[in-house]
mmCIF file of the N, C-alpha and C atoms, coordinates in Angstrom:
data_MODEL
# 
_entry.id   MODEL 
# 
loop_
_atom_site.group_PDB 
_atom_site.id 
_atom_site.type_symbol 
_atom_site.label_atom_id 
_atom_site.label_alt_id 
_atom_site.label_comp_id 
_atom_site.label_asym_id 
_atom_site.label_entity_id 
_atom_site.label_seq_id 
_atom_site.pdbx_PDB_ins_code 
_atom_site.Cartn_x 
_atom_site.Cartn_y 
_atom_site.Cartn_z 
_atom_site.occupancy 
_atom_site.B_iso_or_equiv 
_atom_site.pdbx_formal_charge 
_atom_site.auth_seq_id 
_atom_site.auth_comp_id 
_atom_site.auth_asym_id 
_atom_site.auth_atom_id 
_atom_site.pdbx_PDB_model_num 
ATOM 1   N N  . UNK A 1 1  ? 65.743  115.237 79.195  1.00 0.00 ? 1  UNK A N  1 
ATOM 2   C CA . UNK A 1 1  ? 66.737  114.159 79.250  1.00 0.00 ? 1  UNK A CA 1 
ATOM 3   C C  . UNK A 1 1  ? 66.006  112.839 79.479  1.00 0.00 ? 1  UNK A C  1 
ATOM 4   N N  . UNK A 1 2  ? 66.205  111.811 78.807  1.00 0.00 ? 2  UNK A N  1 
ATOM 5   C CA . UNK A 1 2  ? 65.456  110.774 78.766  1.00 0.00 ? 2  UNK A CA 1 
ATOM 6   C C  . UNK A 1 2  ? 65.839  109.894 79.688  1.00 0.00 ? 2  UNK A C  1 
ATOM 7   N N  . UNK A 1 3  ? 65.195  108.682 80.089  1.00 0.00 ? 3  UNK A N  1 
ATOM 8   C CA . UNK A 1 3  ? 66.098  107.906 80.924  1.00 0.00 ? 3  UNK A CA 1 
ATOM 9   C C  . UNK A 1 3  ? 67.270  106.932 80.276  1.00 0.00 ? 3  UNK A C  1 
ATOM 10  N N  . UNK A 1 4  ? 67.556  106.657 79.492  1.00 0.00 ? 4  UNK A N  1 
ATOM 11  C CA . UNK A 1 4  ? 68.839  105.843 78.959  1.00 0.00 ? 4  UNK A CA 1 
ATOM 12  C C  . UNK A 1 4  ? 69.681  107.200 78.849  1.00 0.00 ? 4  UNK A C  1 
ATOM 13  N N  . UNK A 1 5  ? 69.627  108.323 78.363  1.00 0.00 ? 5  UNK A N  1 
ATOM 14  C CA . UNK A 1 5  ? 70.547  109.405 78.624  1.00 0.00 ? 5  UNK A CA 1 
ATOM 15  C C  . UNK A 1 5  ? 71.030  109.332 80.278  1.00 0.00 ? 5  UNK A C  1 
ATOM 16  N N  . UNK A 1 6  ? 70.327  109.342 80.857  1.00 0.00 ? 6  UNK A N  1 
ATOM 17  C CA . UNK A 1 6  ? 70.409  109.556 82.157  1.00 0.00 ? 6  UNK A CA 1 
ATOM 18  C C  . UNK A 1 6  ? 71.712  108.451 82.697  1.00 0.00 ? 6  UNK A C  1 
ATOM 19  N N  . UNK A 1 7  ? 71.316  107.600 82.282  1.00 0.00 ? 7  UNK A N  1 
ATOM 20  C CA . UNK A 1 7  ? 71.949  106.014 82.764  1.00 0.00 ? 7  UNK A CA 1 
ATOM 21  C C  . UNK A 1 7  ? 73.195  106.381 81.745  1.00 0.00 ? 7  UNK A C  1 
ATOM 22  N N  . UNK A 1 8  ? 73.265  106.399 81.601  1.00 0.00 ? 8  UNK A N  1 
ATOM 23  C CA . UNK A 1 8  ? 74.815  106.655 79.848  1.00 0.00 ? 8  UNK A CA 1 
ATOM 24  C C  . UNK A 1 8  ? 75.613  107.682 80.577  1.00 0.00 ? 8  UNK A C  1 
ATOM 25  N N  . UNK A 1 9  ? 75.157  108.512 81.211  1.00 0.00 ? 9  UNK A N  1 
ATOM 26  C CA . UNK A 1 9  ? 75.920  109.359 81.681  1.00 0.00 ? 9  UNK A CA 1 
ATOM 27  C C  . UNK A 1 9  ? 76.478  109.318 83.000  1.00 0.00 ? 9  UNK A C  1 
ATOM 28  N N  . UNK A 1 10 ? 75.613  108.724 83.874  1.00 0.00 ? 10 UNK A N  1 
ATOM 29  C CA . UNK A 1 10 ? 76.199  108.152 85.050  1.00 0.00 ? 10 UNK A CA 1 
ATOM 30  C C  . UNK A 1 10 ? 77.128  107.070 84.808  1.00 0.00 ? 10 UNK A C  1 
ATOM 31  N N  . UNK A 1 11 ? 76.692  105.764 83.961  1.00 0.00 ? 11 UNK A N  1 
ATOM 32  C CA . UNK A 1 11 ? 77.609  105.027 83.539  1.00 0.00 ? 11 UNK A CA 1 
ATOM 33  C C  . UNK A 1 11 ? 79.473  105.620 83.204  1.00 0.00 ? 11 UNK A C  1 
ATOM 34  N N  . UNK A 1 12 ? 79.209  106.339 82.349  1.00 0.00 ? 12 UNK A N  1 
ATOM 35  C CA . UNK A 1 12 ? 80.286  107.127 82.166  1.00 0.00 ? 12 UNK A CA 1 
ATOM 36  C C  . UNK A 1 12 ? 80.930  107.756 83.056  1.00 0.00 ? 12 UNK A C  1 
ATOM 37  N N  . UNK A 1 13 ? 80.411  108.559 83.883  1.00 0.00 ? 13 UNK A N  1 
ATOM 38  C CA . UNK A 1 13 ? 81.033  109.145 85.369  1.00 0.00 ? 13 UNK A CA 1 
ATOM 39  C C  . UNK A 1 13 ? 81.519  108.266 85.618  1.00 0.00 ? 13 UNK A C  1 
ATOM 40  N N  . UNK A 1 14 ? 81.125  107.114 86.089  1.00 0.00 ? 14 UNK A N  1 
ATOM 41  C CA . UNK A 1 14 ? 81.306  106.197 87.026  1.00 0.00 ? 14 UNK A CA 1 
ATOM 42  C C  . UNK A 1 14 ? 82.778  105.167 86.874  1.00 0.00 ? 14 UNK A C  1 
ATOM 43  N N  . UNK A 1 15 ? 82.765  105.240 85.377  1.00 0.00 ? 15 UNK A N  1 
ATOM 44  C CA . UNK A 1 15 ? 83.712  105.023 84.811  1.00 0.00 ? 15 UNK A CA 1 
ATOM 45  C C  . UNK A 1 15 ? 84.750  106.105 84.658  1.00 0.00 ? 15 UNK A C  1 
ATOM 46  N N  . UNK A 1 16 ? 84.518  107.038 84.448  1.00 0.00 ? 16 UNK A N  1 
ATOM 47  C CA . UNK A 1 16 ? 85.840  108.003 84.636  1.00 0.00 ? 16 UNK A CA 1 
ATOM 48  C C  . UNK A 1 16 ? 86.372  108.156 85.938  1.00 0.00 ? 16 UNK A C  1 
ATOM 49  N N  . UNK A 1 17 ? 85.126  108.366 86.653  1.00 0.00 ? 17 UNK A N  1 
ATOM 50  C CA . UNK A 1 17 ? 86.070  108.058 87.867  1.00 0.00 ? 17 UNK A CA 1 
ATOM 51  C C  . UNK A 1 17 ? 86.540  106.874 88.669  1.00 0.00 ? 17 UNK A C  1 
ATOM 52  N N  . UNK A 1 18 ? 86.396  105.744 88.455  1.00 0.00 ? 18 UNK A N  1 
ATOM 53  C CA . UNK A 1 18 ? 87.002  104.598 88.243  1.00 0.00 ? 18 UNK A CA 1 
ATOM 54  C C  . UNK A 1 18 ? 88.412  104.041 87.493  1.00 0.00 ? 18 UNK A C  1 
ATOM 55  N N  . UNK A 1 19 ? 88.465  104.978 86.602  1.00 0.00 ? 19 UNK A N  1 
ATOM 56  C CA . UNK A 1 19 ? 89.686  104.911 86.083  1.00 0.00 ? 19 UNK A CA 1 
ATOM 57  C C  . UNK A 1 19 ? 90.407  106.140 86.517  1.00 0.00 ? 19 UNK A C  1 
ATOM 58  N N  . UNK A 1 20 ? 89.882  107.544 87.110  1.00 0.00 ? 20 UNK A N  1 
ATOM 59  C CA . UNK A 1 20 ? 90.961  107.697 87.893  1.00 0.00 ? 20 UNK A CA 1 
ATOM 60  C C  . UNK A 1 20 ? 91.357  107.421 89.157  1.00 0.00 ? 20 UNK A C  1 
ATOM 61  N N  . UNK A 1 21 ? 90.576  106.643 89.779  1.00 0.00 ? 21 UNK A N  1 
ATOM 62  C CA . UNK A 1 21 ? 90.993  106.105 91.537  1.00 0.00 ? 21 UNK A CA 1 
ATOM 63  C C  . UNK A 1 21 ? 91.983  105.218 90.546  1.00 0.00 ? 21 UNK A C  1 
ATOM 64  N N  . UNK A 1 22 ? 91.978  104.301 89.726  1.00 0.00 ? 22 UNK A N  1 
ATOM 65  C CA . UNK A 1 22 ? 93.025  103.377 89.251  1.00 0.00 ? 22 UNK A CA 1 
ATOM 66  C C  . UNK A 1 22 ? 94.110  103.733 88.273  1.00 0.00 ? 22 UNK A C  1 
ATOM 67  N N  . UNK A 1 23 ? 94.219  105.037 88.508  1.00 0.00 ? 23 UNK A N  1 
ATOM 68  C CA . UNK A 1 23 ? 95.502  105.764 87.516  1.00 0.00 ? 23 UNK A CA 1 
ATOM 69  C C  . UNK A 1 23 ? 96.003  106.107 89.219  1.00 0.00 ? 23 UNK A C  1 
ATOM 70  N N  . UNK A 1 24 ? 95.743  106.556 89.573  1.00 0.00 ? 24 UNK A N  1 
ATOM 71  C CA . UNK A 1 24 ? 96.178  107.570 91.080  1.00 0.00 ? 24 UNK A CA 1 
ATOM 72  C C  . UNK A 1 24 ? 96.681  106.372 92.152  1.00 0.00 ? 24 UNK A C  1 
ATOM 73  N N  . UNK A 1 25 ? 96.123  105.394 92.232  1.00 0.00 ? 25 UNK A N  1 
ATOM 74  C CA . UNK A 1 25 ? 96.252  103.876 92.812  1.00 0.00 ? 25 UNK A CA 1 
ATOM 75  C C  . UNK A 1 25 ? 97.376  103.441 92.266  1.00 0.00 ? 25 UNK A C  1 
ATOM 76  N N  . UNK A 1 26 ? 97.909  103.416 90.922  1.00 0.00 ? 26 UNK A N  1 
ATOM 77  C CA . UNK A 1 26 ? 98.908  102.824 90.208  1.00 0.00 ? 26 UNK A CA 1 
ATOM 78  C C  . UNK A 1 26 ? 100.248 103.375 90.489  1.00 0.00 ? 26 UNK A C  1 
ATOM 79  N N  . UNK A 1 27 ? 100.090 104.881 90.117  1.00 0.00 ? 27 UNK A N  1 
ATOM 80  C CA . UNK A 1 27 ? 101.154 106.522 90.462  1.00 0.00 ? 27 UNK A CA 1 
ATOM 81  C C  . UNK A 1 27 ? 101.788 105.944 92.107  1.00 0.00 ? 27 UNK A C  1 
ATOM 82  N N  . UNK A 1 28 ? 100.229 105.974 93.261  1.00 0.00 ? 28 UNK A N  1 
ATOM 83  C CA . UNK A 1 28 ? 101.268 105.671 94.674  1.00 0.00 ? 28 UNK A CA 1 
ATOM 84  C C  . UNK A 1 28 ? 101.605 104.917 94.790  1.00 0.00 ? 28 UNK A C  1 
ATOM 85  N N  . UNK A 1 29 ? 101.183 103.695 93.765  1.00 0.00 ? 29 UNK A N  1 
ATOM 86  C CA . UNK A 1 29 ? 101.950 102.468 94.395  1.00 0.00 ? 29 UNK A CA 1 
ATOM 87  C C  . UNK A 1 29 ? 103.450 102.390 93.673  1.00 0.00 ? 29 UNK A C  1 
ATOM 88  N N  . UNK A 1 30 ? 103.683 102.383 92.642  1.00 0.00 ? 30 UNK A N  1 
ATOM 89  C CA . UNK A 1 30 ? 105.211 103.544 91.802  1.00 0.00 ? 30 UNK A CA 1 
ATOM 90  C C  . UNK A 1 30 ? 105.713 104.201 92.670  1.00 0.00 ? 30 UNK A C  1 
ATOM 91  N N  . UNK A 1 31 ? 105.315 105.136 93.146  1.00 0.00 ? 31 UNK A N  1 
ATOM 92  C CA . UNK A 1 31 ? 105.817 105.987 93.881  1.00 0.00 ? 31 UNK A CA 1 
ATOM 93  C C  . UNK A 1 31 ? 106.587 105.647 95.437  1.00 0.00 ? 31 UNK A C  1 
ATOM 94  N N  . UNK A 1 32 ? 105.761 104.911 96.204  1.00 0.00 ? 32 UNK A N  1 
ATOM 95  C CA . UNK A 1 32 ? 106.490 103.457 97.226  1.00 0.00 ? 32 UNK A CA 1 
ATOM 96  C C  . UNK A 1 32 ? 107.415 102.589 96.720  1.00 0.00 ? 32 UNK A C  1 
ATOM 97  N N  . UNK A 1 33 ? 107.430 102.098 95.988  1.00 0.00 ? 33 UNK A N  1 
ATOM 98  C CA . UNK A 1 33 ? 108.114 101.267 94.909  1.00 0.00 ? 33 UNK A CA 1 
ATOM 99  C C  . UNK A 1 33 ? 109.435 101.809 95.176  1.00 0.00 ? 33 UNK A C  1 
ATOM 100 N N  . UNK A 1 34 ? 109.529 103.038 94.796  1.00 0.00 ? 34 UNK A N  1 
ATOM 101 C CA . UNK A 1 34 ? 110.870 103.815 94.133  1.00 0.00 ? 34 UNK A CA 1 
ATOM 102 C C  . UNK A 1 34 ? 111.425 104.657 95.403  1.00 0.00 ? 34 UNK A C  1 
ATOM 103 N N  . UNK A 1 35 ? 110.238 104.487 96.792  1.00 0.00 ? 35 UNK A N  1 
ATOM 104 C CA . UNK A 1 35 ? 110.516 105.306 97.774  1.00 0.00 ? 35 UNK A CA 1 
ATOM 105 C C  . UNK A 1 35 ? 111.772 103.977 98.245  1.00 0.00 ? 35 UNK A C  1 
ATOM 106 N N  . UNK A 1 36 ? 110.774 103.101 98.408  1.00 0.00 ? 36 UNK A N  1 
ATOM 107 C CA . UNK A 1 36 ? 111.489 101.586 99.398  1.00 0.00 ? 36 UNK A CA 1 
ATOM 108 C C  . UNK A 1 36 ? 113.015 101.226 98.485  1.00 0.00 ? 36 UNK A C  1 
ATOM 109 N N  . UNK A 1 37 ? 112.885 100.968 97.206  1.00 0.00 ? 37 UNK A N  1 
ATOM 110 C CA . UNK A 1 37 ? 114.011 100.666 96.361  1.00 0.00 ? 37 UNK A CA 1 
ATOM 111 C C  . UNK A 1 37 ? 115.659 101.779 96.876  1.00 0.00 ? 37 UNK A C  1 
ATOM 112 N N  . UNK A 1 38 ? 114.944 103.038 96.775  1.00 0.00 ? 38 UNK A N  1 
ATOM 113 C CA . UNK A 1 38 ? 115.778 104.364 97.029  1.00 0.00 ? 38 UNK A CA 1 
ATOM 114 C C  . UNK A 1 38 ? 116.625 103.912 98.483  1.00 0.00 ? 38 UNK A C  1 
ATOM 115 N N  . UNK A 1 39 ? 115.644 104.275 99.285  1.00 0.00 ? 39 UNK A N  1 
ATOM 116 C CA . UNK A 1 39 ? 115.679 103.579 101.014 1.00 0.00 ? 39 UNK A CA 1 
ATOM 117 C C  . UNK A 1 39 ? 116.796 102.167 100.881 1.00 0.00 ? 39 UNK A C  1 
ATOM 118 N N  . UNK A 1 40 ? 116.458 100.957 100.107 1.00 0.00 ? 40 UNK A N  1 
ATOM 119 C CA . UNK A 1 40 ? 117.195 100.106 100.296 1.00 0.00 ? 40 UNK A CA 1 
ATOM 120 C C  . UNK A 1 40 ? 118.552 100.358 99.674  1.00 0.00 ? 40 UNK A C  1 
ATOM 121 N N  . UNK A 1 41 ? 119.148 101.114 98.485  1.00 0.00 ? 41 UNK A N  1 
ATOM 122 C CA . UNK A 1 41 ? 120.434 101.646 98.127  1.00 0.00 ? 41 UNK A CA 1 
ATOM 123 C C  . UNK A 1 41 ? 120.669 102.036 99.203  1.00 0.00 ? 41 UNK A C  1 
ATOM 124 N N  . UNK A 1 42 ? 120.595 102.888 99.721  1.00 0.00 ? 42 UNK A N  1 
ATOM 125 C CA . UNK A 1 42 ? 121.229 103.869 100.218 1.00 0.00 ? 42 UNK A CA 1 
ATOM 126 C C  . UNK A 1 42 ? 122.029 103.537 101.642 1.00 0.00 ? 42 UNK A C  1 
ATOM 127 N N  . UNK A 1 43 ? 121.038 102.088 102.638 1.00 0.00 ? 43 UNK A N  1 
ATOM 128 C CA . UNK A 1 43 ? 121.500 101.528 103.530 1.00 0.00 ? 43 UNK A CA 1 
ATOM 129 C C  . UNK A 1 43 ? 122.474 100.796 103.403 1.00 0.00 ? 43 UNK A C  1 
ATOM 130 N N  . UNK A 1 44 ? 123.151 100.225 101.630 1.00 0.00 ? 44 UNK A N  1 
ATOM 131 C CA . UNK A 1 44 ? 123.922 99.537  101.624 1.00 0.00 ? 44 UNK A CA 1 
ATOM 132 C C  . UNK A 1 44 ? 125.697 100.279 101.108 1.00 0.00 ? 44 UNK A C  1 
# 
């Protein structure tokens, strides 16, 4: 494995998992969203 292979592939990790902390980040914050919205119907 060469070294630019090396780097390409970490790059890539790094990026996949970067985009899923920011898919999963997006989901809970939706997910609060619709908790608090719910919560505020319901008191009225």
């Amino acid at each position: 494995m060469g070294n630019s292979t090396g780097s390409m592939f970490y790059a890539f990790a790094i990026f996949i998992i970067l985009y899923i902390v920011g898919v999963s980040a997006y989901q809970i914050y939706k997910f609060i969203q619709k908790k608090l919205k719910n919560r505020g119907d319901s008191s009225k």
